[in-house]
N, C-alpha and C positions, 0 to 999 in steps of 0.2 A: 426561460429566464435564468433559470439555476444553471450550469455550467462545470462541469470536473473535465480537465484535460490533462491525462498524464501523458508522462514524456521521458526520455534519459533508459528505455530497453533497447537492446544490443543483443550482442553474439560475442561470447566470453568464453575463455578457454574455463577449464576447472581449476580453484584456488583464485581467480582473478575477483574482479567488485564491482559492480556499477550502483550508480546513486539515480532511484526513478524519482521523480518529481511529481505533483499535482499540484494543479492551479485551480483556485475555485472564486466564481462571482456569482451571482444573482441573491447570496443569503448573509447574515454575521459570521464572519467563518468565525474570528475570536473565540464565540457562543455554542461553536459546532463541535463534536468528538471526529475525527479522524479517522479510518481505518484504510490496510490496504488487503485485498484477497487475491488468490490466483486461482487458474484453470488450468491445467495439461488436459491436452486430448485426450477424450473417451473418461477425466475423470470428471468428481464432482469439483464444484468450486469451494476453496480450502482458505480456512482464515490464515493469516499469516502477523498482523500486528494491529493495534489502536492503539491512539494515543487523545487525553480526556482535553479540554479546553484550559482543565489544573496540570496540563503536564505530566501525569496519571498512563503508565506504560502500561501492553498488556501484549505477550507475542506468543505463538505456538511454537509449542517443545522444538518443532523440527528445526526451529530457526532460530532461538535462542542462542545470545553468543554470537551469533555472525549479523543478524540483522538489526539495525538501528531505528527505529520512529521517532522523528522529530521533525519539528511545524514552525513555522516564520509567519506570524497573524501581520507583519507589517507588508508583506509578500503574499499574502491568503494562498500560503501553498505547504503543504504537508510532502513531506520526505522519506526518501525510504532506502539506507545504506544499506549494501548487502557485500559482504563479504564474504571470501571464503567459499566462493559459490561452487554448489554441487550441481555435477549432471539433471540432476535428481529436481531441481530448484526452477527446471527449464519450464515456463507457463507463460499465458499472459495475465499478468498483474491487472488491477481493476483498484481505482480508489473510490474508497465511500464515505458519503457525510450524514450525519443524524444527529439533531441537537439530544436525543436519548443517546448515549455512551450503550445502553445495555445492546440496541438496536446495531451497532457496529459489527458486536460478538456474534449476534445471530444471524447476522445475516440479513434481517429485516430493514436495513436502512432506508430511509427517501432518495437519496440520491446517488449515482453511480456514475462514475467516468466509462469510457470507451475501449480502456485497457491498451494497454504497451508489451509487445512481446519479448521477453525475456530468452535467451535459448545460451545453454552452458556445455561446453565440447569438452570431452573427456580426452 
């Protein structure tokens, strides 16, 4: 019933942008906190941004500055601008929802998209 579909990964030279998408139904997205995570090969899976149902940002160091989190509740889909992109930034993306904000951070969330691959040419 619950549902996260991201969308909007590519193949990006280094310095270029792409803007990933998630769509979400089966819950209150309004009611939900946000987040998006990655994976590169061989590593672990790495927070990368949340954002709270008050609007409430929260991004890791490495991405500070380039990447964006922002949410459209009349679209129940959460965003995620990246700029500036590094080699370094090549994963695929994963978006998660959890009506607990703290659950985002951790990693412990209910819910998980299918993830969108990201890859950035040097």
């Amino acid at each position: 019933q619950v549902h996260l579909v991201e969308s909007g990964g590519g193949l990006v030279q280094a310095g270029g942008s792409l803007r990933l998408s998630c769509t979400a139904s089966g819950f209150t997205f309004s009611s939900y906190a946000m987040g998006w995570y990655r994976q590169a090969p061989g590593k672990e899976r790495e927070f990368v941004a949340a954002i709270r149902w008050t609007d409430v940002t929260s991004y890791a160091n490495s991405v500070k500055g380039r990447f964006t989190i922002s949410r459209d509740n009349a679209k129940n889909t959460v965003y995620l601008q990246m700029n500036s992109l590094k080699p370094e930034d090549t994963a695929v993306y994963y978006c998660n929802a959890d009506s607990r904000p703290i659950r985002i951070v951790s990693g412990t969330s209910d819910y998980w998209g299918q993830g969108t691959q990201v890859t950035v040419s040097s």
